[in-house]
C-alpha positions in Angstrom: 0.0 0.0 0.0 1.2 3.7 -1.1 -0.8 5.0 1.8 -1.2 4.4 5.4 -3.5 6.2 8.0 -1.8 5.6 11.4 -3.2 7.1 14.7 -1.3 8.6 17.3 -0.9 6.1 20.5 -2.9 7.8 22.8 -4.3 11.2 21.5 -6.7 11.6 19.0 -4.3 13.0 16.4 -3.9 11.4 12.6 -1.1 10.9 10.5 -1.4 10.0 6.4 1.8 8.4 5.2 2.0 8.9 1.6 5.0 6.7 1.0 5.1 7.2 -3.1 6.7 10.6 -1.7 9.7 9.1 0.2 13.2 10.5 -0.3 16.6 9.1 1.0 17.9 11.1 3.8 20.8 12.4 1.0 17.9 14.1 -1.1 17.3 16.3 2.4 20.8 17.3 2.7 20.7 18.8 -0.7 17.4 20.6 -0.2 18.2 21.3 3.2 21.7 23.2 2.9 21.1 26.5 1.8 18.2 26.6 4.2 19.3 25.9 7.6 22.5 28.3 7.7 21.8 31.7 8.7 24.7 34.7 8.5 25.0 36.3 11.6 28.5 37.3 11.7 30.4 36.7 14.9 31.4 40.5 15.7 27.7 41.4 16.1 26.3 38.4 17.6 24.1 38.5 20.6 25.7 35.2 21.9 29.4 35.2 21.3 31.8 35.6 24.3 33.5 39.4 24.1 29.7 40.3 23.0 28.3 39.8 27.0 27.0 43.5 26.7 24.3 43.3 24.0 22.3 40.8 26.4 20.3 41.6 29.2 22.1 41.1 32.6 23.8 37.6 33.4 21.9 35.2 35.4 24.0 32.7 35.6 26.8 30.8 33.9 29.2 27.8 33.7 32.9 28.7 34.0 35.6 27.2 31.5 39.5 29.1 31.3 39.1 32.5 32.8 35.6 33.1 30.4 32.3 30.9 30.1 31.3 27.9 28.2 27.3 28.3 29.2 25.8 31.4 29.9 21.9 31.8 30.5 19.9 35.3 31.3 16.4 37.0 30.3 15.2 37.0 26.2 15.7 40.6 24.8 12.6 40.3 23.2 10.6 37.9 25.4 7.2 36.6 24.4 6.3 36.7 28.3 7.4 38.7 31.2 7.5 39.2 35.0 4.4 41.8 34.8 0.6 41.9 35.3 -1.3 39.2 36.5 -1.7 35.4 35.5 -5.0 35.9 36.4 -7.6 34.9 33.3 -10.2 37.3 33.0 -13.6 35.9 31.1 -16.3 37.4 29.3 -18.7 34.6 27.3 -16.1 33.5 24.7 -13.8 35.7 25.3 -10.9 35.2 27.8 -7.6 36.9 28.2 -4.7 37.4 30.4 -1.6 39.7 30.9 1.4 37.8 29.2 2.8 36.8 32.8 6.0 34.8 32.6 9.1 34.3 32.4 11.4 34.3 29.2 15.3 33.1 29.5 17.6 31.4 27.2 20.6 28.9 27.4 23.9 29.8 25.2 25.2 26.3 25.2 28.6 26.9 23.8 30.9 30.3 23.5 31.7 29.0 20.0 29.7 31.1 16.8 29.6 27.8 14.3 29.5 25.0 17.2 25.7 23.8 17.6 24.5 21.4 19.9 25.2 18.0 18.0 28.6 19.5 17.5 29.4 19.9 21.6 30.3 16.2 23.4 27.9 14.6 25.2 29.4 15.8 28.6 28.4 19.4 27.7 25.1 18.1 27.0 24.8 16.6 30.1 25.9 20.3 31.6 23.4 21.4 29.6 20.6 19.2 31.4 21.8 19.9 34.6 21.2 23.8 34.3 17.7 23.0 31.9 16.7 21.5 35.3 17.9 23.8 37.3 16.5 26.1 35.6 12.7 24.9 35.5 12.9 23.9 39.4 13.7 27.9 40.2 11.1 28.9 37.8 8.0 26.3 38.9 8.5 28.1 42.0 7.4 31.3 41.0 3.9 32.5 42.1 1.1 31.9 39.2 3.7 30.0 37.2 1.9 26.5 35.9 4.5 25.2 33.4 7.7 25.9 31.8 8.5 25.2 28.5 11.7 24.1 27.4 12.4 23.6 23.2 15.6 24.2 21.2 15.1 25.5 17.4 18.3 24.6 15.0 18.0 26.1 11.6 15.6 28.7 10.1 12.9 26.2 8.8 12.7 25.1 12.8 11.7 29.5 13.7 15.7 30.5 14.6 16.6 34.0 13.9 20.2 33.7 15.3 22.9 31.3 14.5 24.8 30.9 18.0 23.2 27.9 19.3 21.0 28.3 22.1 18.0 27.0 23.8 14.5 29.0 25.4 12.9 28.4 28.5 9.4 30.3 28.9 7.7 30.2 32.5 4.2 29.8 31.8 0.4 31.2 33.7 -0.8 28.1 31.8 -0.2 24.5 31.0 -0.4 24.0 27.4 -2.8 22.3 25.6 -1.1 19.3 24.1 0.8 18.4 27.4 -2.9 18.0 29.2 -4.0 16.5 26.2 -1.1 13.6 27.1 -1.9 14.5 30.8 -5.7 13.3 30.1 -5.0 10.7 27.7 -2.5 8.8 29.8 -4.9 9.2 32.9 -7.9 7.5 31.0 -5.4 4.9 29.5 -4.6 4.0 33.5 -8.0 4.1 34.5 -8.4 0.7 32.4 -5.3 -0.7 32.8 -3.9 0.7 36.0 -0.5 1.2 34.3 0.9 4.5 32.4 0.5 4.3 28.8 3.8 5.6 28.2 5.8 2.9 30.1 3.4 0.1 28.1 4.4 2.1 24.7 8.4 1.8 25.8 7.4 -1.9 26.7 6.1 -2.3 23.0 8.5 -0.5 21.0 11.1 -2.1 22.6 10.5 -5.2 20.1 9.5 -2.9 17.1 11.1 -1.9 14.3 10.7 1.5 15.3 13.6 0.9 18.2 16.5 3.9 17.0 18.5 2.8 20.1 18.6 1.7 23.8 20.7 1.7 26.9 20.2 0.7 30.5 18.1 3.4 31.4 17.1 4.9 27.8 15.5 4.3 25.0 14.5 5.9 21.5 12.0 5.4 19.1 10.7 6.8 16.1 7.0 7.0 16.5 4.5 4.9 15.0 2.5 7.6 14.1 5.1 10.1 13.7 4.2 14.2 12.0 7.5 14.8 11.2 9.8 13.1 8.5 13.0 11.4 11.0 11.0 12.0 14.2 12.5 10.6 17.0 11.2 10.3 20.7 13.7 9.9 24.1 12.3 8.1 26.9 13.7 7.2 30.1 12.7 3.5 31.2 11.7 4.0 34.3 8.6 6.0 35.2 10.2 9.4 35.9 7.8 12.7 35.7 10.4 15.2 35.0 14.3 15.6 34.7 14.3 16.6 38.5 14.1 12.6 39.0 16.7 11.4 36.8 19.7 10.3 38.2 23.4 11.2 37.5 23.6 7.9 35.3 20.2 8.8 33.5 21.5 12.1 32.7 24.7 10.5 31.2 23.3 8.3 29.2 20.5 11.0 28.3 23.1 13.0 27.1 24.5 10.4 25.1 21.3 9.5 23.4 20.7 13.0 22.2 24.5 13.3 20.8 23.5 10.1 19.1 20.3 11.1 17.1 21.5 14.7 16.8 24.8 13.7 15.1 22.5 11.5 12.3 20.8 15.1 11.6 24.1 16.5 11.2 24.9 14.3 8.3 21.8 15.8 6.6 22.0 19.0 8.0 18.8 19.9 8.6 16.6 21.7 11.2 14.8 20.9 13.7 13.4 21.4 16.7 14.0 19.4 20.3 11.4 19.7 23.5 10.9 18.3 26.7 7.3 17.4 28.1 6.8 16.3 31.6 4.4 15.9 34.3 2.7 19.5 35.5 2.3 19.7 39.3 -0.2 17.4 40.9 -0.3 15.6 37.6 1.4 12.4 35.9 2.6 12.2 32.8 5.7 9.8 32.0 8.6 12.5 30.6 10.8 12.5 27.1 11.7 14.5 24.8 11.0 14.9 21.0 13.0 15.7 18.4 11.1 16.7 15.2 13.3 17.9 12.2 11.9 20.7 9.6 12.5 19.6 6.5 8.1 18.9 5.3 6.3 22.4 4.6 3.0 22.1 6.0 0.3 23.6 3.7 -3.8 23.6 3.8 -4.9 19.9 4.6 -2.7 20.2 8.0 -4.2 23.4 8.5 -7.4 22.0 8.0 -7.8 19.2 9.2 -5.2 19.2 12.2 -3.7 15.9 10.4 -0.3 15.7 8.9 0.5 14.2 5.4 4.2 12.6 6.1 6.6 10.9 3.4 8.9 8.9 5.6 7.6 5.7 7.5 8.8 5.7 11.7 10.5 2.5 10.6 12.8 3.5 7.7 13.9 7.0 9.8 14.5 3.9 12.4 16.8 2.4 9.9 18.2 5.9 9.5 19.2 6.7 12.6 20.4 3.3 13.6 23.0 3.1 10.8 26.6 4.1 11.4 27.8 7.6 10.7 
């Protein structure tokens, strides 16, 4: 068959795989190249060390030979901030609220062309530790229900500046989709009186869709993946967010992200990388995704809140399992 409908696991979310449209991970690269790089040159960036001034103040930063080698502080041009109230106010159909929050972001290396699959997987497990430290300072801010962490790599992903970095946004709300999964997973334990993220690890496990696995990790590319080379991280035990993993889960987190991220390398193409976990009082099994850029989404996803995708979760499996 040419086309396959697949359902996502657990929310009510479609994807059409029109396999006929299938290109080899080499046909990306050449479509992909001129896209993803963006010219910011080095003197006037935002994020190179020398260039500390042209960000708002420093809130904190990792130190590596008299300089930095992670620095993290407010969003010039946040999408939220620290003013007003959280507080909704409702009228009918109509509902509104200051844009309370918090905006920050993570410069996870002093180097202008490094990005993060360039950086060893010991920086990345750096990188964790202040994500996490991060989100617990945050969550504890008054009216502050969620925060948001997602990476964009490359211009087709939203970037606007080359220096690799990562945003955190402190939100008055818990976003839609993670209380879809929230509510999804809960009704999925009702029946079965287990989480339906731990049964998917169990499943997958065995599947063609396996990209890799350690003692405490795994990856998979989803069976009903939107994005062309999707890939999912899980950790195997049921941990809500990255406050519960241990030093060893963080190393071999780490390692698994170098992993996949250095396959997107060879194809150099965008993407964008996001954690979801459990909001307070709530529990939802944690992982990140990794969905790369390279499909343009036009009217049927639009309309339809489906996605049309040309790669199969089991050939970008094949893909990311292969060696570099």
């Amino acid at each position: 068959m040419s086309i396959i409908i697949r359902k996502d696991y657990i929310l009510d979310r479609y994807v059409y795989y029109a396999v006929s449209r299938k290109k080899r991970p080499n046909d990306f690269k050449k479509k992909s190249a001129k896209k993803t790089s963006l010219k910011s040159p080095k003197k006037s960036c935002f994020f190179c060390a020398g260039n500390e001034s042209l960000t708002p103040p420093e809130i904190g930063r990792i130190e590596y030979k008299g300089g930095w080698k992670m620095r993290w502080f407010l969003n010039k041009f946040p999408a939220v901030e620290k003013k007003g109230s959280p507080k909704i106010r409702a009228k009918k159909f109509l509902c509104e609220s200051d844009g309370y929050g918090v905006h920050e972001v993570i410069v996870e290396t002093n180097h202008h062309k490094s990005q993060l699959w360039d950086i060893p997987a010991e920086y990345i497990k750096e990188w964790l530790e202040v994500i996490k430290f991060r989100m617990e300072k945050l969550s504890g801010i008054k009216g502050i229900k969620y925060v948001s962490i997602f990476k964009n790599h490359g211009a087709d992903a939203g970037t606007s500046l080359e220096h690799s970095h990562t945003q955190i946004m402190a939100l008055p709300n818990v976003p839609s989709l993670i209380t879809e999964e929230v509510n999804a997973s809960q009704e999925y334990g009702k029946k079965t009186k287990r989480c339906a993220y731990c049964d998917i690890i169990k499943s997958e496990a065995k599947s063609k869709r396996k990209i890799s696995e350690t003692k405490t990790f795994i990856s998979i590319a989803p069976f009903a993946s939107r994005f062309n080379f999707e890939a999912w991280i899980f950790p195997k035990r049921h941990v809500k967010n990255l406050s519960w993993l241990s030093q060893q889960e963080n190393t071999e987190l780490a390692e698994t992200i170098k992993k996949l991220l250095s396959k997107l390398k060879t194809i150099d193409i965008s993407y964008n990388l996001y954690f979801h976990y459990s909001p307070e009082g709530k529990d939802l099994h944690f992982h990140i995704e990794i969905a790369p850029r390279m499909a343009k989404w036009g009217g049927f996803e639009l309309s339809t809140n489906s996605v049309i995708n040309s790669i199969l979760p089991e050939d970008a499996a094949k893909f990311y399992s292969r060696k570099i």
